[in-house]
N, C-alpha and C positions, 0 to 999 in steps of 0.2 A: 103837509106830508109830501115826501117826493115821491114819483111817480116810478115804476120798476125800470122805465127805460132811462131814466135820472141816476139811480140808483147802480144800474148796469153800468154806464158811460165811466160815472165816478169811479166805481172801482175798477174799470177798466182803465181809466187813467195815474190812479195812484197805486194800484199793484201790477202794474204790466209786467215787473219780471219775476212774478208768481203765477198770476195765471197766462193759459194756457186759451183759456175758450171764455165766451160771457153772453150772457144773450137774458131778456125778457121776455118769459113766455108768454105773459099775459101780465095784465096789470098787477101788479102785490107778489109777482111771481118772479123770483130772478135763478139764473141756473148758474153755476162758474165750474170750470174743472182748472182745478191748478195741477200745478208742478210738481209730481212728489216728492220733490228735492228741496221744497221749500212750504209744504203741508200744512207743517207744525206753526210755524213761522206766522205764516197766512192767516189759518184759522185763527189763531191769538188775536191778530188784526181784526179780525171779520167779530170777534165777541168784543172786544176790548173799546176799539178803536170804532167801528162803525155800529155798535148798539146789538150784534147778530146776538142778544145772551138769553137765547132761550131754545134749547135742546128740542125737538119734537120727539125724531127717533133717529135711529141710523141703519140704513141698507146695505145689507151686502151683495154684490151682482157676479156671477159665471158670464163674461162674455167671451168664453172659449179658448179664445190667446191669449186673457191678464184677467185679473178682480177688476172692480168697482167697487170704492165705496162712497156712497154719497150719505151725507151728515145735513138733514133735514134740519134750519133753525131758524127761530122766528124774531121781528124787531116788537117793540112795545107797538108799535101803530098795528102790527099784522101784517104784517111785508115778509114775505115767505125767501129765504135763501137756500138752497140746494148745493151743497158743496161736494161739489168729485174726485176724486182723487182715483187714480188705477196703481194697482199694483201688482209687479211679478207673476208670471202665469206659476214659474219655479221660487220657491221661498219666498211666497207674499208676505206681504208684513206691512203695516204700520202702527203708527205710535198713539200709545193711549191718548183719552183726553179727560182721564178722571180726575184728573188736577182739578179742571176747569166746572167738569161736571162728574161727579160722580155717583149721579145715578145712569152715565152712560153706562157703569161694567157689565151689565145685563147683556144690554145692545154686543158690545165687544166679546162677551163671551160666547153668545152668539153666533159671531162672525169666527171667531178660533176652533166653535164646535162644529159649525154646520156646514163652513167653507175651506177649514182649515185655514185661516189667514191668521198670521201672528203678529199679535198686537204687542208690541214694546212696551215694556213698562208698566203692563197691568200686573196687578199684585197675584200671584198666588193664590187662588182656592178652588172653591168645586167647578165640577163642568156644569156647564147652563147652555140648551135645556137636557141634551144629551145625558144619558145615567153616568156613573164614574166609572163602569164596567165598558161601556162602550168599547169597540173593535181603536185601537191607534191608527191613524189614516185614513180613516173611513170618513168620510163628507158627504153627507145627503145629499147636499143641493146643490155639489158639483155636477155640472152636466154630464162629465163619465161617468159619474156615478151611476150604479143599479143595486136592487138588492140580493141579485148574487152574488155580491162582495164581500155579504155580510157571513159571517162566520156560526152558525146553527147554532154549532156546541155554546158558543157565548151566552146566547136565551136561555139554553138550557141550564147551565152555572147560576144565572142570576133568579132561577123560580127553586133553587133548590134541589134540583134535580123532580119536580112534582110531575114533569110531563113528560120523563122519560117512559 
């Protein structure tokens, strides 16, 4: 088994002009932030081509001036990769990856409910976890965010009006 600093070197040699950053945090542990201009691209490489084919979860992150999203995946030995990607503080977005994994659309709708980031290419359906009544624009886990934002009358709509 190679070792995370092996593991690092490597793809830092064979994807230089995808990623961005690379580093091993600890043994079995490797971080990368790529390019979002080449994401898609990358990842495919990282499941396909160097064994990354196993989903853990995926994060969405508020770092104030852009997203983060890093896509947790693991090798068959247990070698942990971390992949970063940032996106637009205005009109985030990136691309599904339910091709590949499609029990990511959870994670992904997720990230479209709770952060507002728009995932390309996800199919169509309910909000998760968000109800479908939810306010439009409204993002919890944006750091602007508060819940004065949030709209009274809406709670009230969705009980029926029981607690007026």
């Amino acid at each position: 088994m190679k070792t995370a600093n092996e593991i690092a070197q490597k793809l830092k040699e064979t994807y230089s002009s995808y990623i961005l950053d690379v580093s091993a945090q600890r043994e079995r542990r490797v971080w990368v932030e790529v390019d979002p201009k080449y994401f898609r691209e990358s990842f495919e490489s990282f499941v396909l081509k160097e064994g990354f084919s196993i989903l853990s979860t995926i994060s969405g992150l508020d770092l104030k001036d852009k997203f983060q999203v890093i896509y947790h995946m693991s090798s068959e030995d247990g070698v942990v990769l971390s992949i970063k990607v940032n996106a637009e503080r205005e009109n985030p977005s990136v691309p599904t990856i339910t091709d590949l994994f499609p029990a990511a659309e959870l994670s992904e709708r997720e990230l479209e409910d709770l952060l507002g980031i728009n995932v390309t290419g996800l199919i169509q359906g309910r909000r998760y976890p968000l109800p479908d009544n939810w306010p439009k624009g409204q993002y919890p886990l944006r750091k602007d965010w508060n819940i004065s934002m949030l709209d009274k009358k809406t709670e009230k709509e969705t009980d029926g009006g029981k607690n007026e």
